[in-house]
C-alpha positions as CSV (number, residue, x, y, z in Angstrom):
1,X,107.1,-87.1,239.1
2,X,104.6,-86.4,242.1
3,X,103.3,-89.6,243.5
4,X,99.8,-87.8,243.9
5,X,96.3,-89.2,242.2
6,X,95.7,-86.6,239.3
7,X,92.3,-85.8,239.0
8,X,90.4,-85.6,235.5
9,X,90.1,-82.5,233.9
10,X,86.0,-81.7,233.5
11,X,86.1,-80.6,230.0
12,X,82.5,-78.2,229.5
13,X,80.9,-81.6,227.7
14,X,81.5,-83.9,230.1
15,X,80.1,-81.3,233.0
16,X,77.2,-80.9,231.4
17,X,76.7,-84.5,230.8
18,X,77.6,-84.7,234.9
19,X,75.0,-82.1,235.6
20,X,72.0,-83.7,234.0
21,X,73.3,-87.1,235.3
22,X,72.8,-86.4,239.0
23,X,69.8,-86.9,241.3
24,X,67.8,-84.3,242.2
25,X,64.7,-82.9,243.0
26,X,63.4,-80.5,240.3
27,X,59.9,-77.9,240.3
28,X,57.3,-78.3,238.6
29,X,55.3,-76.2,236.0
30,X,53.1,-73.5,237.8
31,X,49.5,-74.6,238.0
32,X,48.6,-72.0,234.8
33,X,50.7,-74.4,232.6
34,X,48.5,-77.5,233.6
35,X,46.8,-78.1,230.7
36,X,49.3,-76.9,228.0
37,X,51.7,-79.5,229.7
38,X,49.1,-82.4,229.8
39,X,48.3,-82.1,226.4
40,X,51.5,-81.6,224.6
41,X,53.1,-84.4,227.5
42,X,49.9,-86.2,226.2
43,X,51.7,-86.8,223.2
44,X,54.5,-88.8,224.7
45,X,53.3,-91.9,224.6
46,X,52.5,-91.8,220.4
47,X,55.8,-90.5,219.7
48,X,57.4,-92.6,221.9
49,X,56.1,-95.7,220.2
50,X,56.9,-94.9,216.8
51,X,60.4,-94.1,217.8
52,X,61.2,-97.4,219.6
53,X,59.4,-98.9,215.8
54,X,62.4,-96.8,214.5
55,X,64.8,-98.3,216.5
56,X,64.0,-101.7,217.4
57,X,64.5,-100.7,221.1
58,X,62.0,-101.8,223.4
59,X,59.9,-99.2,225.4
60,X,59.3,-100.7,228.1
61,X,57.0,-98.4,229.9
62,X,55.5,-94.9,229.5
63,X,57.5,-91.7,230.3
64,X,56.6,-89.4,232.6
65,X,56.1,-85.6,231.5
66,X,56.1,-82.6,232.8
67,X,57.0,-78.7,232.4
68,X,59.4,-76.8,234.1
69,X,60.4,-73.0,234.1
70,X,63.7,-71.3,232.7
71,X,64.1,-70.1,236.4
72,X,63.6,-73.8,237.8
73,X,65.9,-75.2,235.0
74,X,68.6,-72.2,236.4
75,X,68.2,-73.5,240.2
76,X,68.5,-77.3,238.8
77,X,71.7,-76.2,237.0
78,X,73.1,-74.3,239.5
79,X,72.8,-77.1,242.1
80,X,73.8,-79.8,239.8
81,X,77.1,-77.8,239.4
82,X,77.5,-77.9,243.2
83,X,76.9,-81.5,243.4
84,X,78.9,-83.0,240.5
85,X,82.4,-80.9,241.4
86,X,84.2,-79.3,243.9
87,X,85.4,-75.5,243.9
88,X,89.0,-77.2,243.5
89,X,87.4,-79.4,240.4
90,X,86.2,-76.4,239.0
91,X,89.5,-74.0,239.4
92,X,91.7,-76.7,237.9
93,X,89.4,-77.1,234.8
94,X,89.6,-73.3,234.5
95,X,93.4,-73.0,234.4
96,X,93.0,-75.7,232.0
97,X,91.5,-74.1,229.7
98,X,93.1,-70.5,230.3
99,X,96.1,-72.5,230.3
100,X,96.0,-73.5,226.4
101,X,94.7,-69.8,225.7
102,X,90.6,-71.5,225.1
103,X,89.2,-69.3,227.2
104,X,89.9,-65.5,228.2
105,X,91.9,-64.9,232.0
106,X,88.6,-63.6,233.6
107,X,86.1,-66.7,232.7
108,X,84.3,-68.3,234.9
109,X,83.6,-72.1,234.1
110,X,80.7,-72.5,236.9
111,X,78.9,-69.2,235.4
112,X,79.4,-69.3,232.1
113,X,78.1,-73.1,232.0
114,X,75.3,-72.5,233.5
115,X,74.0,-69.5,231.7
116,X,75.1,-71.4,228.5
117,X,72.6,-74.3,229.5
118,X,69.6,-72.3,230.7
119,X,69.6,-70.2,227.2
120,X,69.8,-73.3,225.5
121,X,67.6,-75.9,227.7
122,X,64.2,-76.3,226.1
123,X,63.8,-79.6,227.3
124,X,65.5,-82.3,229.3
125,X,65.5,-86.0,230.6
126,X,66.2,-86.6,233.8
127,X,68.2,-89.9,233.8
128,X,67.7,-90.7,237.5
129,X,64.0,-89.3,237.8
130,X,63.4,-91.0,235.1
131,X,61.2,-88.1,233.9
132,X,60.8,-85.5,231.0
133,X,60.9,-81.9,231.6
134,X,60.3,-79.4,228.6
135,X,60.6,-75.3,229.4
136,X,57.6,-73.2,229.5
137,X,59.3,-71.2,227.1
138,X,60.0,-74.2,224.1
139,X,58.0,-72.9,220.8
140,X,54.9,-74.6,219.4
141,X,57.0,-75.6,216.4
142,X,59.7,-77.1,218.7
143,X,58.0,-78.7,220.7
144,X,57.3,-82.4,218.7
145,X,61.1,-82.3,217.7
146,X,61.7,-81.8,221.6
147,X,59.9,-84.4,222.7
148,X,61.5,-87.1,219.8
149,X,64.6,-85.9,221.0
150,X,64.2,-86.5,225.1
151,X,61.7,-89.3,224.4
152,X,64.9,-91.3,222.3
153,X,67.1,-90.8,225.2
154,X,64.6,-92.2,227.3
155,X,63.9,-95.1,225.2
156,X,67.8,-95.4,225.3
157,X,68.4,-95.4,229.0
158,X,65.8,-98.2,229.6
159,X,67.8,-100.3,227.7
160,X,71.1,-99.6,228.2
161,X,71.2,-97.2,231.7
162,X,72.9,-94.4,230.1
163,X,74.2,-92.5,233.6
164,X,76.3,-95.7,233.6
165,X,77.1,-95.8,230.7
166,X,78.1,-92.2,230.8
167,X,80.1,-92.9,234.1
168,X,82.5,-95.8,232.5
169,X,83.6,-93.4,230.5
170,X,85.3,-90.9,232.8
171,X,88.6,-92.9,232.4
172,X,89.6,-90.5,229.4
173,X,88.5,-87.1,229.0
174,X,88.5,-87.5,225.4
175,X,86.4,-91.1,225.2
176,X,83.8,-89.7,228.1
177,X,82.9,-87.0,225.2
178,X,82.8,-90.0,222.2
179,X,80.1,-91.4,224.3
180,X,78.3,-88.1,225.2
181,X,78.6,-87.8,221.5
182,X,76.8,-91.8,221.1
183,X,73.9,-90.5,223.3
184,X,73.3,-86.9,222.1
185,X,73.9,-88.7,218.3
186,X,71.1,-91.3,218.5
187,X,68.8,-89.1,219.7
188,X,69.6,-86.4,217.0
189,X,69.4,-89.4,214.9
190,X,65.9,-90.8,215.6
191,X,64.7,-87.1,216.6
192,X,65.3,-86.9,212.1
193,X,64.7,-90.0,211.1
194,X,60.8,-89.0,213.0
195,X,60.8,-85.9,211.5
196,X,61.8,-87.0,207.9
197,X,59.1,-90.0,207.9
198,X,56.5,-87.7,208.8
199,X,57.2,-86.1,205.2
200,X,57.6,-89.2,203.2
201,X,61.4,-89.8,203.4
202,X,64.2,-91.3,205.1
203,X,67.3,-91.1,206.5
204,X,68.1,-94.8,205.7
205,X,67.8,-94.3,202.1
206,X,68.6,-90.7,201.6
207,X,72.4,-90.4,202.1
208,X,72.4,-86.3,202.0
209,X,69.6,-86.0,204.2
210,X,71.3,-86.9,207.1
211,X,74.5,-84.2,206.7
212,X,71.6,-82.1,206.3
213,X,69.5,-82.3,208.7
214,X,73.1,-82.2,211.4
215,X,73.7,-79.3,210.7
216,X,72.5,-77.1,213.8
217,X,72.5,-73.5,213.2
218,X,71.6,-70.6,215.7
219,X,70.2,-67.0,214.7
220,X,72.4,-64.2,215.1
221,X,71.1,-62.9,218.7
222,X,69.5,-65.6,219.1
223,X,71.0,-67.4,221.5
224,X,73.3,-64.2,223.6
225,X,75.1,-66.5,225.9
226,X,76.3,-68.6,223.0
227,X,77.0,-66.0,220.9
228,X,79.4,-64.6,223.4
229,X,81.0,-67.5,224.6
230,X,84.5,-68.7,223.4
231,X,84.8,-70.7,220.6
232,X,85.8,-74.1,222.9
233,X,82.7,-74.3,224.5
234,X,80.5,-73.2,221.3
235,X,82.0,-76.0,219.4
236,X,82.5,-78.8,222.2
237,X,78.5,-78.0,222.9
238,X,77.0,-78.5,219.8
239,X,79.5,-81.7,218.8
240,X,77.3,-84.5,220.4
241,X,74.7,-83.7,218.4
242,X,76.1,-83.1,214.4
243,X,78.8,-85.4,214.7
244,X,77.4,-87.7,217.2
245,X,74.5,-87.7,214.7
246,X,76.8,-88.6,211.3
247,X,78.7,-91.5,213.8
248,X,75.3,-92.6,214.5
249,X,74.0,-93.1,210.8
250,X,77.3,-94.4,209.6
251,X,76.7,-97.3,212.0
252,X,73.1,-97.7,210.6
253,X,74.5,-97.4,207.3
254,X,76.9,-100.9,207.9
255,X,74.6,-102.7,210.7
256,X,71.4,-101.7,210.2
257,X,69.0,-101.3,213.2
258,X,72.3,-102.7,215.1
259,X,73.8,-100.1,214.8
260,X,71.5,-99.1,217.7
261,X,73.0,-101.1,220.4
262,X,76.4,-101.7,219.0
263,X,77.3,-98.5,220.0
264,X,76.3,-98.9,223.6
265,X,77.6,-102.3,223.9
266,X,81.2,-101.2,222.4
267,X,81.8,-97.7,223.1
268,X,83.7,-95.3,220.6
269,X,86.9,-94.5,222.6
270,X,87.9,-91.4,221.4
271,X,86.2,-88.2,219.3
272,X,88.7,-89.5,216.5
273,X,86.4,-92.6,216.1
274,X,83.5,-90.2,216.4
275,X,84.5,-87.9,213.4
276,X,85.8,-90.9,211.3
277,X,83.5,-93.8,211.9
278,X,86.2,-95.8,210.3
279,X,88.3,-95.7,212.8
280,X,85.8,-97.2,215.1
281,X,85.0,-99.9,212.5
282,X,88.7,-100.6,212.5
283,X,89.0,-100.4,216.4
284,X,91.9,-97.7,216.0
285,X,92.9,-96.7,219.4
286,X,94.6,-93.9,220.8
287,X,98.2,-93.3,221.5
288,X,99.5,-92.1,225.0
289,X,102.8,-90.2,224.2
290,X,105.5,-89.8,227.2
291,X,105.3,-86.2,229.0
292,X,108.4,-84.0,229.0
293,X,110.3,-83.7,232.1
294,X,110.6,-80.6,233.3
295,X,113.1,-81.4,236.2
296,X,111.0,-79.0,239.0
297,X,112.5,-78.0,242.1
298,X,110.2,-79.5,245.3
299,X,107.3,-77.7,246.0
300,X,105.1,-78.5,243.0
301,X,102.2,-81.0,243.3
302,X,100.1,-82.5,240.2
303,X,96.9,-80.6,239.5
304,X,95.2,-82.4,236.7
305,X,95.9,-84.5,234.1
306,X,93.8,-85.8,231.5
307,X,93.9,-86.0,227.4
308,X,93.1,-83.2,224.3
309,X,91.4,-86.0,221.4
310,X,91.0,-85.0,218.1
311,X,88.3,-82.2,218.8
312,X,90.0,-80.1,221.4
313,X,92.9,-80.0,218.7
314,X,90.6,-79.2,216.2
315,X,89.2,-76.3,217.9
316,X,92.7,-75.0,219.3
317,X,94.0,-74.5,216.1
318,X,90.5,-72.7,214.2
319,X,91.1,-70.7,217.2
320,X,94.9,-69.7,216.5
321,X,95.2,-70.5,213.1
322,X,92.2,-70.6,211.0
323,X,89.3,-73.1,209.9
324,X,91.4,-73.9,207.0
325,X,94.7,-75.1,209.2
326,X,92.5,-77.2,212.2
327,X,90.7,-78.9,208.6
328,X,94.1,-79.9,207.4
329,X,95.8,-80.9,210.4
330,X,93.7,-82.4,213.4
331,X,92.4,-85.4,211.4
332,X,95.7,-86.3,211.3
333,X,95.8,-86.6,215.3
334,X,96.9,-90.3,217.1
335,X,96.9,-89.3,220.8
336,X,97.5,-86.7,223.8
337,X,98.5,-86.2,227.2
338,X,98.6,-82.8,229.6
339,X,99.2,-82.3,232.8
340,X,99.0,-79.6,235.1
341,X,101.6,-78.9,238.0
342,X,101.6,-75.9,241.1
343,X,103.6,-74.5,243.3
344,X,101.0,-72.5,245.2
345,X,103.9,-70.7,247.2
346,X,105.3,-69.4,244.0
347,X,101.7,-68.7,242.3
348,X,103.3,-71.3,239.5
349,X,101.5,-73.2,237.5
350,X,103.5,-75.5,234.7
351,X,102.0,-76.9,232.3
352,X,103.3,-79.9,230.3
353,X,101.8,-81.4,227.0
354,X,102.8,-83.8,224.1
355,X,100.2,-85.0,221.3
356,X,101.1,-87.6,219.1
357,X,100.4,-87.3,215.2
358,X,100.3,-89.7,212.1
359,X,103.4,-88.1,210.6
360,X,106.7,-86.4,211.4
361,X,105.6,-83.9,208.5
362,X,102.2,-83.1,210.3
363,X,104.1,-83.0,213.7
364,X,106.0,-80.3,212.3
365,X,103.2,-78.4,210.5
366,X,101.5,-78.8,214.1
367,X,104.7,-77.4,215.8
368,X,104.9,-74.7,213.8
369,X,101.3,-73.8,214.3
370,X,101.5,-73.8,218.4
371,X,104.3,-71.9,218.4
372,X,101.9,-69.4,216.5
373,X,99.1,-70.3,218.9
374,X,102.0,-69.3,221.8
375,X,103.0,-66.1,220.3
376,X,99.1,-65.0,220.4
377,X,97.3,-66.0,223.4
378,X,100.9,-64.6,225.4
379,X,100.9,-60.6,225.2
380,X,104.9,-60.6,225.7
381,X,107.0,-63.2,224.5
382,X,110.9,-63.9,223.8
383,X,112.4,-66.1,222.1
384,X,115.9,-66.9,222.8
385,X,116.9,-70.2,221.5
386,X,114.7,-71.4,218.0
387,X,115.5,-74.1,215.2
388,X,113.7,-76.6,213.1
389,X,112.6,-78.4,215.8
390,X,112.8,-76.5,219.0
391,X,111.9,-73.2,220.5
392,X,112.6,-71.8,224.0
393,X,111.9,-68.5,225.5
394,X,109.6,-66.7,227.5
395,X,106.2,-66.0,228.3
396,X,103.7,-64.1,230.6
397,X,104.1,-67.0,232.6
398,X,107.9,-68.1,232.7
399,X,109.8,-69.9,230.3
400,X,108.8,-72.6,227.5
401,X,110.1,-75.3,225.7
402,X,108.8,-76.2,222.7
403,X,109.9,-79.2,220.7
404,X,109.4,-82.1,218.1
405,X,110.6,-85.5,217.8
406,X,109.4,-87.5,215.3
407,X,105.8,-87.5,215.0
408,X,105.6,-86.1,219.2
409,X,105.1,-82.2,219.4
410,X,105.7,-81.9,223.2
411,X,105.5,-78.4,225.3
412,X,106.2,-76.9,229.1
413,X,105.2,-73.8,229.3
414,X,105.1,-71.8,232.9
415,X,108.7,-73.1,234.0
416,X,110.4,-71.1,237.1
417,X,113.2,-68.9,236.3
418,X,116.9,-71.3,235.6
């Protein structure tokens, strides 16, 4: 095995938790929006207040307000990108993705992310500014939900520093999105919970309310960019917010206001813990199964290497084998590894993958289904050794070998020529 430090894989969530993470130096409104910003910005302070009474978190100054155009928020984006990952950063996350067949062979991670985050951005908190930005182009009727939303974050990050708390979680792919998920939860929380008191109710007391009021839905053409983009980055995107929001009042729900900072102070690990707050409650942690060997001749190096939790498997098999399928088997994950190795001589890239799950009957309803998910996102493939539990063959990009043992589905896929 290469002796070589393996670099994290980005994963879209955790790059756009990078990019609004960073330092800069961001525009201003244009001197027309003057007054439109002062007075909705004006109401900062109110909302502000009511949501640390929420909470229980202390406020413990004013934020700072301002506006900011979609072409500034573009710029911003584009730079952040820049500064938070290298070109090499960037291609290895691609091939990641292209890799497992998430994404098609001519996307562009940069691009696509940045678009992705301009359409959506209608407001944003700079964590190192300290400073709220809302887009020139948020609606009247969005704009109080906006501000509850950045305003919580806010409130959040004087308490707790959230780019640090962000940062500590970079050690797993999988855990840096649970606490993406914490922070983009709470604030979906409390941005409800202010809504939902300004007509009389409650999430506290009104269990439906909350599944509700998580669900986020987009009109058809709408939103282009998301429209359009694969199904990976549509559903990693809006995750932090409905499920972070769920984790988030099933901590209320057993610690009451608490559950505000027990979350900080003891991260979720994994997006397993995320989707069944149980798990978190019970302090289940994730499994690390072995990597197959592939046995490569010299001349391949480590690329990346990082882990798949519980949502990328959930979206990999909606994406290959139906809504119905990822429902019935990805709650059933326990833990994942990949890894990523190149001969750039050769133009070779091999990629090697286990995932762990809680029973040898799942593992072989799983194995089943990526040998499906193989046989799609490959436009040639031959098989030419298959039994219960082990397939070999070829793809369009060299041999595979697919296999289970026990509970452990494990892959290489990419492998030179014997």
């Amino acid at each position: 095995m290469p002796s070589c430090k393996i670099p994290k894989a980005a994963r879209l969530v955790r790059l756009t938790a990078a990019i609004l993470l960073i330092p800069v130096c961001l525009g201003i409104a244009q001197a027309a929006q003057s007054e439109r910003a002062a007075d909705l910005c004006g109401q900062a302070g109110k909302i502000a207040m009511e949501l640390a009474e929420i909470s229980g978190l202390r406020l413990h100054h004013a934020v700072p307000c301002d506006f900011i155009s979609k072409e500034k928020v573009n710029e911003f984006l584009k730079k952040r990108v820049k500064e938070v990952t290298s070109p090499e950063e960037l291609r290895a996350e691609e091939l990641t993705l292209k890799k497992f067949g998430l994404v098609p062979p001519d996307f562009k991670l940069a691009d696509t992310t940045v678009d992705l985050l301009t359409e959506q951005a209608a407001a944003f908190y700079d964590y190192d500014r300290k400073k709220l930005f809302i887009t020139e182009t948020t609606s009247l009727e969005t704009q109080e939900p906006v501000l509850a939303h950045e305003l919580s974050h806010a409130i959040a990050d004087q308490n707790f520093n959230l780019s640090r708390y962000i940062r500590q979680g970079r050690k797993s792919d999988d855990g840096a999105t649970a606490r993406l998920a914490v922070m983009e939860g709470q604030a979906t929380w409390l941005m409800s919970e202010y809504l939902a008191r300004h007509l009389g109710q409650s999430l506290r007391n009104a269990p439906g309310l909350a599944e509700k009021m998580s669900q986020l839905t987009t009109s058809s053409g709408q939103f282009p960019v998301f429209d359009q983009s694969p199904l990976y980055l549509r559903l990693t995107l809006i995750f932090p917010y409905t499920d972070g929001m769920l984790f988030q009042n099933a901590v209320i729900a057993r610690d009451g206001d608490e559950g505000f900072t027990e979350i900080f102070r003891h991260a979720p690990v994994s997006t397993h813990q995320i989707i069944h707050p149980q798990a978190y409650f019970d302090h289940v942690e994730p499994t690390f199964p072995a990597l197959p060997d592939p046995h490569l001749p010299s001349g391949f190096k480590a690329l990346v290497g990082g882990t798949l939790g519980e949502l990328d498997h959930e979206v990999l098999i909606e994406q290959f084998a139906g809504k119905k399928q990822a429902g019935e088997i990805a709650p059933h994950w326990r833990g994942s590894n990949f890894e990523l190795r190149e001969n750039r001589k050769d133009s070779r890239l091999v990629l090697l993958y286990a995932v762990e799950w809680e029973t040898e009957a799942i593992a072989q309803q799983y194995f089943e289904t990526y040998h499906q998910a193989m046989a799609t996102k490959w436009k040639n493939m031959s098989v030419t050794s298959e039994s219960a539990d082990c397939i070999s063959g070829t793809g369009d990009d060299g041999r595979f070998e697919l296999r289970r043992k026990g509970a452990i589905v494990t892959s290489m896929e990419g492998l030179p020529p014997q």
